[in-house]
PDB file of N, CA, C and O in Angstrom:
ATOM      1  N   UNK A   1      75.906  97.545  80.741  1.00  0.00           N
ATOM      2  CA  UNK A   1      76.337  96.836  81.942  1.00  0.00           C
ATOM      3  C   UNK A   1      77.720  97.343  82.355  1.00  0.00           C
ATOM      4  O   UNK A   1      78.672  97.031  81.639  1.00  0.00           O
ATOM      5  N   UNK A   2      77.906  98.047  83.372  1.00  0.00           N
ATOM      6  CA  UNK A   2      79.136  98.641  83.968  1.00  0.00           C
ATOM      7  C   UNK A   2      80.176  97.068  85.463  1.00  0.00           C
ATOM      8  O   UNK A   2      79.767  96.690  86.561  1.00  0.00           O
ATOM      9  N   UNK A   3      81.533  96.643  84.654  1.00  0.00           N
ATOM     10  CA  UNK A   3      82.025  96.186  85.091  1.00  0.00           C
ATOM     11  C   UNK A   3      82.937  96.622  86.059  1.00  0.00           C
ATOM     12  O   UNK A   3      83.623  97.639  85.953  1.00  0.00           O
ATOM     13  N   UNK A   4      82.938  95.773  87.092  1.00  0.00           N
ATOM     14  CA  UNK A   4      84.169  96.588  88.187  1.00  0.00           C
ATOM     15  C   UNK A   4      84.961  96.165  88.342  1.00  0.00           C
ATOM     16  O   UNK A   4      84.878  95.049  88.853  1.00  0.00           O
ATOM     17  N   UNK A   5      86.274  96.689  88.042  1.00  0.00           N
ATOM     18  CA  UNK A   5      87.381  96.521  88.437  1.00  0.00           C
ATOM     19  C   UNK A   5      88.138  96.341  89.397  1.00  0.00           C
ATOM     20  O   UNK A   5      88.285  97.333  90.112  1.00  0.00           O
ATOM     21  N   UNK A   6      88.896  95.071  89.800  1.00  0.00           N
ATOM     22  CA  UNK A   6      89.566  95.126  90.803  1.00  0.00           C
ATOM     23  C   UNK A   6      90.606  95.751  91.126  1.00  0.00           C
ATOM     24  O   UNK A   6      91.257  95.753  90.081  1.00  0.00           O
ATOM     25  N   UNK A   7      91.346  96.427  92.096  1.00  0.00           N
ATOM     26  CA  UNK A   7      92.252  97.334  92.126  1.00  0.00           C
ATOM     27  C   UNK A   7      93.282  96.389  92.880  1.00  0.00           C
ATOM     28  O   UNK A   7      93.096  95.526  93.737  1.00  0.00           O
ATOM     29  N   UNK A   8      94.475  96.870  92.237  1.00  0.00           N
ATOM     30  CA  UNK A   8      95.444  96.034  92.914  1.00  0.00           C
ATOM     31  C   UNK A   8      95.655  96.820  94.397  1.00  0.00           C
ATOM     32  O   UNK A   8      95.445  97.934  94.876  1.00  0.00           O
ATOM     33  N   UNK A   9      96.134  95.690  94.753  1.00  0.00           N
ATOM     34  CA  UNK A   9      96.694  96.169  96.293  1.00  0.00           C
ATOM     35  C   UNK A   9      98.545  96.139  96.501  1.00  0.00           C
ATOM     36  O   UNK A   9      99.414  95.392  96.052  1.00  0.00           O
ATOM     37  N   UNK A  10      98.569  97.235  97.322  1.00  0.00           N
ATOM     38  CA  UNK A  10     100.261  97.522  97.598  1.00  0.00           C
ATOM     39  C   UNK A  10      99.929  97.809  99.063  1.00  0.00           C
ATOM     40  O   UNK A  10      98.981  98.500  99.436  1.00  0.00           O
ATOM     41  N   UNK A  11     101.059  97.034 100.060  1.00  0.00           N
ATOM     42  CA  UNK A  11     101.706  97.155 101.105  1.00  0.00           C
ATOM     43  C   UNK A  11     102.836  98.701 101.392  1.00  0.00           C
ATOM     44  O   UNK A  11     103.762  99.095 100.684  1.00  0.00           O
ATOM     45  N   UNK A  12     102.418  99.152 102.392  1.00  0.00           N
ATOM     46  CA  UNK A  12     103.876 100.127 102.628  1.00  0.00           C
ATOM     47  C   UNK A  12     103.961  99.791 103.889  1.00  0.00           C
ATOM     48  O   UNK A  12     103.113  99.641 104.768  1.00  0.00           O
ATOM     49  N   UNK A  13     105.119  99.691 103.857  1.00  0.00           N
ATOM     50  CA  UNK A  13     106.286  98.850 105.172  1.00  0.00           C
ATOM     51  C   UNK A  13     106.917 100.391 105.778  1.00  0.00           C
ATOM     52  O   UNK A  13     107.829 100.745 105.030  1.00  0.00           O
ATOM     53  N   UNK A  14     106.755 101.106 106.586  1.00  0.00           N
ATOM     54  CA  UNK A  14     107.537 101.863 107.139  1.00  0.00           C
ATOM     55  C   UNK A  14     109.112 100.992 108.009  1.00  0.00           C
ATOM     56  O   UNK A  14     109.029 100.535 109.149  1.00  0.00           O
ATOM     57  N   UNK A  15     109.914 100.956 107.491  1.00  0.00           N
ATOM     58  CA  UNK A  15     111.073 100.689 108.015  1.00  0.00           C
ATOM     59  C   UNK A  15     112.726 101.301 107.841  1.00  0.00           C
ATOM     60  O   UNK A  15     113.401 101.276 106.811  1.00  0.00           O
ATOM     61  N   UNK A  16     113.101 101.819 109.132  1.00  0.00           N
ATOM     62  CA  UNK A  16     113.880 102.759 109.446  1.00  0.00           C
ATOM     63  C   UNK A  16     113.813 104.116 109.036  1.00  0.00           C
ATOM     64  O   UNK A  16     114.715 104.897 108.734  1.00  0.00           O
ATOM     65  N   UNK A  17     112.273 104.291 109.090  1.00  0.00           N
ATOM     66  CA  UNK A  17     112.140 105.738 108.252  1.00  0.00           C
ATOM     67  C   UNK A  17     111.601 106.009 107.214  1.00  0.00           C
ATOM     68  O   UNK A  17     110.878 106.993 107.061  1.00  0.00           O
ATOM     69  N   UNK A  18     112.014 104.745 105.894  1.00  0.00           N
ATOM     70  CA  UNK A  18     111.775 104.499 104.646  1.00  0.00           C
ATOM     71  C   UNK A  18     110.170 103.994 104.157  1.00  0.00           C
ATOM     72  O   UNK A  18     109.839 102.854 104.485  1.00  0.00           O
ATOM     73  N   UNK A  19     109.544 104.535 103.661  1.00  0.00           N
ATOM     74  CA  UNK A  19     108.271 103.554 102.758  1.00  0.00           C
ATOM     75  C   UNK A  19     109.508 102.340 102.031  1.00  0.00           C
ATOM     76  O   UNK A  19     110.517 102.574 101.365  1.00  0.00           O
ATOM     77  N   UNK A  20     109.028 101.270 102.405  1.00  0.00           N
ATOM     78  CA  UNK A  20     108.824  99.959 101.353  1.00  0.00           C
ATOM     79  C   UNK A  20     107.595  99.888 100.943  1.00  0.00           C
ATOM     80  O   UNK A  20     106.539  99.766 101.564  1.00  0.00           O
ATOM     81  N   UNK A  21     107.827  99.974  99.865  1.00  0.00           N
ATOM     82  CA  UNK A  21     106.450  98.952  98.933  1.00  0.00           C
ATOM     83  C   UNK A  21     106.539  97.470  98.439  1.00  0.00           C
ATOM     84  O   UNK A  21     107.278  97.050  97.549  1.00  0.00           O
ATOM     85  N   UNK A  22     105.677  96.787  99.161  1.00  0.00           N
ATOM     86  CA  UNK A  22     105.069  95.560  98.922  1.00  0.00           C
ATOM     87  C   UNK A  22     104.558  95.098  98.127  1.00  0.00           C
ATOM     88  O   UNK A  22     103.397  95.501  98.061  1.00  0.00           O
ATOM     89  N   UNK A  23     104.855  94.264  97.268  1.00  0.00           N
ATOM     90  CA  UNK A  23     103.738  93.746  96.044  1.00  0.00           C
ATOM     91  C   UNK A  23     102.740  92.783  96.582  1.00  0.00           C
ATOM     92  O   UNK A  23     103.029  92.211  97.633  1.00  0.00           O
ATOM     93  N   UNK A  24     101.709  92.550  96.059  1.00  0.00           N
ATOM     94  CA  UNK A  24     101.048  91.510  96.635  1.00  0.00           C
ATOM     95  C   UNK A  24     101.481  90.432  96.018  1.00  0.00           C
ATOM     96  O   UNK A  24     101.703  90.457  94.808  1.00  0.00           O
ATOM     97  N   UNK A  25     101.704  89.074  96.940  1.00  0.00           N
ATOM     98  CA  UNK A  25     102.122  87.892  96.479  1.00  0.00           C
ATOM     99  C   UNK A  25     100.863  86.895  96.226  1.00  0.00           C
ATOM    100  O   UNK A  25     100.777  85.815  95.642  1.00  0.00           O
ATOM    101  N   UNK A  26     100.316  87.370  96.624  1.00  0.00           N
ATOM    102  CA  UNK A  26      98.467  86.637  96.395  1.00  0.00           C
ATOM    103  C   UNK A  26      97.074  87.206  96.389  1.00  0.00           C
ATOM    104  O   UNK A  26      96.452  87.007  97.433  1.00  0.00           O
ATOM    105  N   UNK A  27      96.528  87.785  95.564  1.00  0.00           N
ATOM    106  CA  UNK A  27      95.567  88.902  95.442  1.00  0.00           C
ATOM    107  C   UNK A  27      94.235  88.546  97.095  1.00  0.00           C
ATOM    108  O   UNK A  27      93.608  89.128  97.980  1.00  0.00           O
ATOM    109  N   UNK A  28      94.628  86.745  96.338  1.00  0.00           N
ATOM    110  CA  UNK A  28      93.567  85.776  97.270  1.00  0.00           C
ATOM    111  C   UNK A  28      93.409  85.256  98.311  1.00  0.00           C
ATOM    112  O   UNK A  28      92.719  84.312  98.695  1.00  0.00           O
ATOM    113  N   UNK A  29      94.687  86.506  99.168  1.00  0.00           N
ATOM    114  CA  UNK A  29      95.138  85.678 100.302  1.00  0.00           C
ATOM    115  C   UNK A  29      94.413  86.736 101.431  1.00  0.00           C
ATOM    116  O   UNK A  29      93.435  87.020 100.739  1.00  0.00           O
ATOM    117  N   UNK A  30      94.282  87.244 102.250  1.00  0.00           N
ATOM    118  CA  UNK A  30      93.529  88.264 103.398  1.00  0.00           C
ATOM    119  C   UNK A  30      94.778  88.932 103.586  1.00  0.00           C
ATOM    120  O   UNK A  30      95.829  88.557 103.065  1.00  0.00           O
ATOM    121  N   UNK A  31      94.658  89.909 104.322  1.00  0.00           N
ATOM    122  CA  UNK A  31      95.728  91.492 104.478  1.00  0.00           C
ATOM    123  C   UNK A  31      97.134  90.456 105.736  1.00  0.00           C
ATOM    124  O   UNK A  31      98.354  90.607 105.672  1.00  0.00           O
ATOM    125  N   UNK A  32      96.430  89.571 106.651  1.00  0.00           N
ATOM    126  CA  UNK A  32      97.412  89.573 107.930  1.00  0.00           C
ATOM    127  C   UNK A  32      97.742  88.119 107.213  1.00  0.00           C
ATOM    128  O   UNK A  32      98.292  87.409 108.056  1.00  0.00           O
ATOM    129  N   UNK A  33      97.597  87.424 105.943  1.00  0.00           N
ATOM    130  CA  UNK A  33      97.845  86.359 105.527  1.00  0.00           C
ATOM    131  C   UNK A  33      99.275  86.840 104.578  1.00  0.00           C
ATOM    132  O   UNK A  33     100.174  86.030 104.352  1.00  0.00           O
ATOM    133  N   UNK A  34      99.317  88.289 104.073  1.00  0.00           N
ATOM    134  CA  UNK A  34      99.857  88.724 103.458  1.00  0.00           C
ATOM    135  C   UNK A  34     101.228  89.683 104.423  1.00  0.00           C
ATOM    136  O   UNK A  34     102.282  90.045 103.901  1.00  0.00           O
ATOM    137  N   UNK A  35     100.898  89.892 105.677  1.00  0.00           N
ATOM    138  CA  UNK A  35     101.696  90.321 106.297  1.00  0.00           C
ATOM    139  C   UNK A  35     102.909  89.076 106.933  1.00  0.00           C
ATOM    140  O   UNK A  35     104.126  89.050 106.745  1.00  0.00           O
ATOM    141  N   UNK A  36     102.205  88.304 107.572  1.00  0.00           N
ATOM    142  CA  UNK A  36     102.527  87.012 107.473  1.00  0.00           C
ATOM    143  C   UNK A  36     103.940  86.282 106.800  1.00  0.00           C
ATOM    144  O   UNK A  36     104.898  85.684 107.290  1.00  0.00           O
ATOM    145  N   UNK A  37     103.490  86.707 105.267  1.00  0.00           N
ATOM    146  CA  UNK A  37     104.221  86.420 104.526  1.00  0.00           C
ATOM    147  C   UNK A  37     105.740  87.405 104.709  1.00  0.00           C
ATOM    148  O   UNK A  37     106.892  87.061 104.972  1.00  0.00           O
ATOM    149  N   UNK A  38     105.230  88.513 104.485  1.00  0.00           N
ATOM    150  CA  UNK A  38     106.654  89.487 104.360  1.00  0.00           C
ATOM    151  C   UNK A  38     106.842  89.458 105.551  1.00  0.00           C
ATOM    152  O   UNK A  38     107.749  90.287 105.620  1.00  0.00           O
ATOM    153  N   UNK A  39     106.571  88.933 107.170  1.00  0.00           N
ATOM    154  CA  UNK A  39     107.450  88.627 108.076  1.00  0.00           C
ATOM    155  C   UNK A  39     108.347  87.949 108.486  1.00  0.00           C
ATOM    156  O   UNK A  39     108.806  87.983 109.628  1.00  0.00           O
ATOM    157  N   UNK A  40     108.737  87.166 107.472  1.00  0.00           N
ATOM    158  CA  UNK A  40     109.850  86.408 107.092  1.00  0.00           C
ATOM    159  C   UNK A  40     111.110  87.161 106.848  1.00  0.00           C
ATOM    160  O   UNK A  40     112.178  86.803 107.344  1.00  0.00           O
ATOM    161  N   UNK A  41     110.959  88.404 105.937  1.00  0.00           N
ATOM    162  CA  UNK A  41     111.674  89.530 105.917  1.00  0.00           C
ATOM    163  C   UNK A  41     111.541  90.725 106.174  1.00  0.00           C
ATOM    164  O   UNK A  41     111.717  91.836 105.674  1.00  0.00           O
ATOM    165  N   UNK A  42     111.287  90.374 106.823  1.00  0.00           N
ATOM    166  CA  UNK A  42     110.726  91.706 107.942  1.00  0.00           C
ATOM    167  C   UNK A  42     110.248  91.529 109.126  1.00  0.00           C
ATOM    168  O   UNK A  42     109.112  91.937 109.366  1.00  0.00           O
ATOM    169  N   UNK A  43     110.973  90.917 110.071  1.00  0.00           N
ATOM    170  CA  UNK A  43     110.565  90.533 111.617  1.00  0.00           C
ATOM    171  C   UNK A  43     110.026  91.789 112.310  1.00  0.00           C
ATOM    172  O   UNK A  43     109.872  91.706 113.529  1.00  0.00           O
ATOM    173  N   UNK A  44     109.802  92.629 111.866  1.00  0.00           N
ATOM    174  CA  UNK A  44     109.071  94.009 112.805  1.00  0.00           C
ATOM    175  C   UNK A  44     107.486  94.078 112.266  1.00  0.00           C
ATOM    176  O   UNK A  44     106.565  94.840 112.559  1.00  0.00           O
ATOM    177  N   UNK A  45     107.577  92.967 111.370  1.00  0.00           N
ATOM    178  CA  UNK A  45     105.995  92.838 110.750  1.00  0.00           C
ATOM    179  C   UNK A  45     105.170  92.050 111.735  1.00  0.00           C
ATOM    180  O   UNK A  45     103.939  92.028 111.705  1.00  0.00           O
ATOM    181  N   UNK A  46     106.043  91.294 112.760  1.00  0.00           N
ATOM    182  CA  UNK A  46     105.585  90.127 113.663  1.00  0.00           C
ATOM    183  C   UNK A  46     104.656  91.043 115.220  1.00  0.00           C
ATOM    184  O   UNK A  46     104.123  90.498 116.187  1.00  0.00           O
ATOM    185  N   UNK A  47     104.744  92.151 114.988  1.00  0.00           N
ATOM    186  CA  UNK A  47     104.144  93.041 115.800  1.00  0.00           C
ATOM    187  C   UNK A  47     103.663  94.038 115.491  1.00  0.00           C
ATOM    188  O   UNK A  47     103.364  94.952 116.259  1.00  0.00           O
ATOM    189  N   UNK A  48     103.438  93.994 113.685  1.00  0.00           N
ATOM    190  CA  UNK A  48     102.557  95.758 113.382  1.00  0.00           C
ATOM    191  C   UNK A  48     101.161  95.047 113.286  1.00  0.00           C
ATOM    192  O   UNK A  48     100.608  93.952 113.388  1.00  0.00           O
ATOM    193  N   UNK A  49     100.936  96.443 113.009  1.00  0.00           N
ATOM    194  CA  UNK A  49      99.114  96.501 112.816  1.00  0.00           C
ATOM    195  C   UNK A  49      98.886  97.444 111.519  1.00  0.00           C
ATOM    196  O   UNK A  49      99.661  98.327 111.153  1.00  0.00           O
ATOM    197  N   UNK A  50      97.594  97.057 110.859  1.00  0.00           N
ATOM    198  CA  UNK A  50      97.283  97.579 109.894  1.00  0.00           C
ATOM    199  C   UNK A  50      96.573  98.503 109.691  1.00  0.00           C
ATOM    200  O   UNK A  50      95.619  98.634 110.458  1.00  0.00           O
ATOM    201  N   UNK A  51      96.743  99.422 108.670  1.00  0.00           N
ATOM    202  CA  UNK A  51      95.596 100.708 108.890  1.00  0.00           C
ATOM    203  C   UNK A  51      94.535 100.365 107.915  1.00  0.00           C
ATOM    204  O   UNK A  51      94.432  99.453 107.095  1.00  0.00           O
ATOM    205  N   UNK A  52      93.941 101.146 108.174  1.00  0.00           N
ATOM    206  CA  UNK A  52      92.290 101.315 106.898  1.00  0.00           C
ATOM    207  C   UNK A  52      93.173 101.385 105.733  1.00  0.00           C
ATOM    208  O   UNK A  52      94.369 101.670 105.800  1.00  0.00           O
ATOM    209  N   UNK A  53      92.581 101.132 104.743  1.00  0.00           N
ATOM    210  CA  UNK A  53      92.728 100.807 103.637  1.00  0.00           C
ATOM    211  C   UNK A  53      92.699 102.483 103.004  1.00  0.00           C
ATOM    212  O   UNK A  53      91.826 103.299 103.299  1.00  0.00           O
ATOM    213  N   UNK A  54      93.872 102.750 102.078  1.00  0.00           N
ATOM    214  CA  UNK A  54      93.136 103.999 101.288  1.00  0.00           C
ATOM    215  C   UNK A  54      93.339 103.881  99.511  1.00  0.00           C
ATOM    216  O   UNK A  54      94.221 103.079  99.203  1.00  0.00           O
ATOM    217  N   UNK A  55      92.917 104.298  98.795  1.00  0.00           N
ATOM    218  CA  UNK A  55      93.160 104.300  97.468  1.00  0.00           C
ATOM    219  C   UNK A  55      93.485 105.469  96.725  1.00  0.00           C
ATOM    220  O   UNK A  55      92.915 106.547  96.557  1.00  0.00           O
ATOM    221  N   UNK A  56      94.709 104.899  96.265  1.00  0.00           N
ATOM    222  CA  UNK A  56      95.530 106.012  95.828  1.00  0.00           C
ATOM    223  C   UNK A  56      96.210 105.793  94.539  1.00  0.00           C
ATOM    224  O   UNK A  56      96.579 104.629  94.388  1.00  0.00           O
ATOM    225  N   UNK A  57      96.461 106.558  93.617  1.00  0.00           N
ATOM    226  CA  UNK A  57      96.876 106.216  92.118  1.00  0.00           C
ATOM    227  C   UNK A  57      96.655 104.626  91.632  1.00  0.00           C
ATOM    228  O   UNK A  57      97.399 103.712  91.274  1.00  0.00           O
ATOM    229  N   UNK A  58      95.329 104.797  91.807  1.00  0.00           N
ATOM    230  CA  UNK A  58      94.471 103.212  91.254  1.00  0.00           C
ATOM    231  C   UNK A  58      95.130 102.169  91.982  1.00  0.00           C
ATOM    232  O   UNK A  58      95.419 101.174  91.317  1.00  0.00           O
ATOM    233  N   UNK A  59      95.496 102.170  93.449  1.00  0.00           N
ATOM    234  CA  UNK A  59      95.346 100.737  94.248  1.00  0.00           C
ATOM    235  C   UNK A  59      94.960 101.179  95.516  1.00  0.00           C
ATOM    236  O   UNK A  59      94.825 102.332  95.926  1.00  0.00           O
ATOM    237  N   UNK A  60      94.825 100.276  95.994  1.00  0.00           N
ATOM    238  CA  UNK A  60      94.474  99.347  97.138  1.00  0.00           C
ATOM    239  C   UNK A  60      95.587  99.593  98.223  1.00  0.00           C
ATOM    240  O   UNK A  60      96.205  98.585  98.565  1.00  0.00           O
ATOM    241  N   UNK A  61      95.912 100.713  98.779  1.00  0.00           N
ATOM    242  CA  UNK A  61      97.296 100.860  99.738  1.00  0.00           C
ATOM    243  C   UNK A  61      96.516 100.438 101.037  1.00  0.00           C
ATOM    244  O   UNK A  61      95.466 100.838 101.540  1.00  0.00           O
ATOM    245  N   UNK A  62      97.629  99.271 101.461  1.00  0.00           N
ATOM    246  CA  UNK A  62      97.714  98.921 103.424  1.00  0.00           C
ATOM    247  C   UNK A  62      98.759  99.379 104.068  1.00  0.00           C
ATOM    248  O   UNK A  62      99.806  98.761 103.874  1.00  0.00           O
ATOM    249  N   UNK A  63      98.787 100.250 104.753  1.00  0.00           N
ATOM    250  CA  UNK A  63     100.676 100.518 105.493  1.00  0.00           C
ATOM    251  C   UNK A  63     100.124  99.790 106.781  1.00  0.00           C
ATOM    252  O   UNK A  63      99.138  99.890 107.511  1.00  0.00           O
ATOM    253  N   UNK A  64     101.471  98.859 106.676  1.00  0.00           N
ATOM    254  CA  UNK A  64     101.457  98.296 107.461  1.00  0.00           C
ATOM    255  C   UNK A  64     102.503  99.053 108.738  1.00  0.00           C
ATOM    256  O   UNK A  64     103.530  99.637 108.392  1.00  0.00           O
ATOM    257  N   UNK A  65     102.101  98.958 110.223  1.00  0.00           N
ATOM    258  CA  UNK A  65     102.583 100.254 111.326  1.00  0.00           C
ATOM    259  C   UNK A  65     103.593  99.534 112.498  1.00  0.00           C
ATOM    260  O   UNK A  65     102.908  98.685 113.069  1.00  0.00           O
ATOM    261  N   UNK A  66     104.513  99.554 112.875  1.00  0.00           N
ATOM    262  CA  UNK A  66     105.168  98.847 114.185  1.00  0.00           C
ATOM    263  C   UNK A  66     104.009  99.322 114.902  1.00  0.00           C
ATOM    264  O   UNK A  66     103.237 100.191 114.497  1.00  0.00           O
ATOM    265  N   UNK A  67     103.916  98.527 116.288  1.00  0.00           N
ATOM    266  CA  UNK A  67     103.132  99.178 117.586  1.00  0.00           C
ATOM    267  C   UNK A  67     104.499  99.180 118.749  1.00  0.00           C
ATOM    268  O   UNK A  67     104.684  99.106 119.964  1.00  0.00           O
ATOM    269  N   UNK A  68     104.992  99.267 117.938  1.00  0.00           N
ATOM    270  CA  UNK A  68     106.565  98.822 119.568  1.00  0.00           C
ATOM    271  C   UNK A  68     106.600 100.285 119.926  1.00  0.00           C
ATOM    272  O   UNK A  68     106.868 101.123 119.065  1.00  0.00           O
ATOM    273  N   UNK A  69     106.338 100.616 121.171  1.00  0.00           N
ATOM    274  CA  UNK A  69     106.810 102.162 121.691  1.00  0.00           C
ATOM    275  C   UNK A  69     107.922 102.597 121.390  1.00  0.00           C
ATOM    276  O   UNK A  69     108.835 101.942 120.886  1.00  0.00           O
ATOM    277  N   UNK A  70     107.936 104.134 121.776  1.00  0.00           N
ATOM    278  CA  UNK A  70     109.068 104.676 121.421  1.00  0.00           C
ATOM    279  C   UNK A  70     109.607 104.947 122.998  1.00  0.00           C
ATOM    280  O   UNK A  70     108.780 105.364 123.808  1.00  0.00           O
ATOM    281  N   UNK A  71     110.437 104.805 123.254  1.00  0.00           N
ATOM    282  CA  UNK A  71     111.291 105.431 125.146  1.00  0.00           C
ATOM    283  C   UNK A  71     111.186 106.628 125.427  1.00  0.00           C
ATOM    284  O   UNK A  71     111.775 107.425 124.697  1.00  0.00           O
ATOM    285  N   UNK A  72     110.782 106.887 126.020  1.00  0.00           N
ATOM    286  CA  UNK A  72     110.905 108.416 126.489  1.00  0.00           C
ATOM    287  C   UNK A  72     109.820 108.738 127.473  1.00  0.00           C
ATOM    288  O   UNK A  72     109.740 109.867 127.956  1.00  0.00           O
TER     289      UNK A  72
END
């Protein structure tokens, strides 16, 4: 009988340039329940959007994206 493993999930926050990584604060919570959360510290979270999901060194990565234009 082959068991499956859940993979953790990590947030990346693009801000000012930088990857932040996010821990998950609730495995059990949904992706925009979890964005939600880190928009408390992170008020530019109050207008991103999320990408597809990819998996990478055994997790669960969401980068989370501003949608605010750029000027020009």
């Amino acid at each position: 009988m082959l068991l499956a493993t859940q993979l953790e999930r990590v947030f990346i926050l693009k801000d000012n340039g930088q990857d932040v990584k996010l821990t998950d604060p609730e495995p059990k919570w949904s992706v925009e329940a979890v964005m939600n959360f880190y928009a408390n510290t992170y008020p530019i979270l109050t207008t991103a959007k999320v990408s597809a999901p990819q998996i990478k060194d055994d997790t669960v990565q969401y980068k989370f994206e501003s949608v605010m234009g750029t000027k020009g």
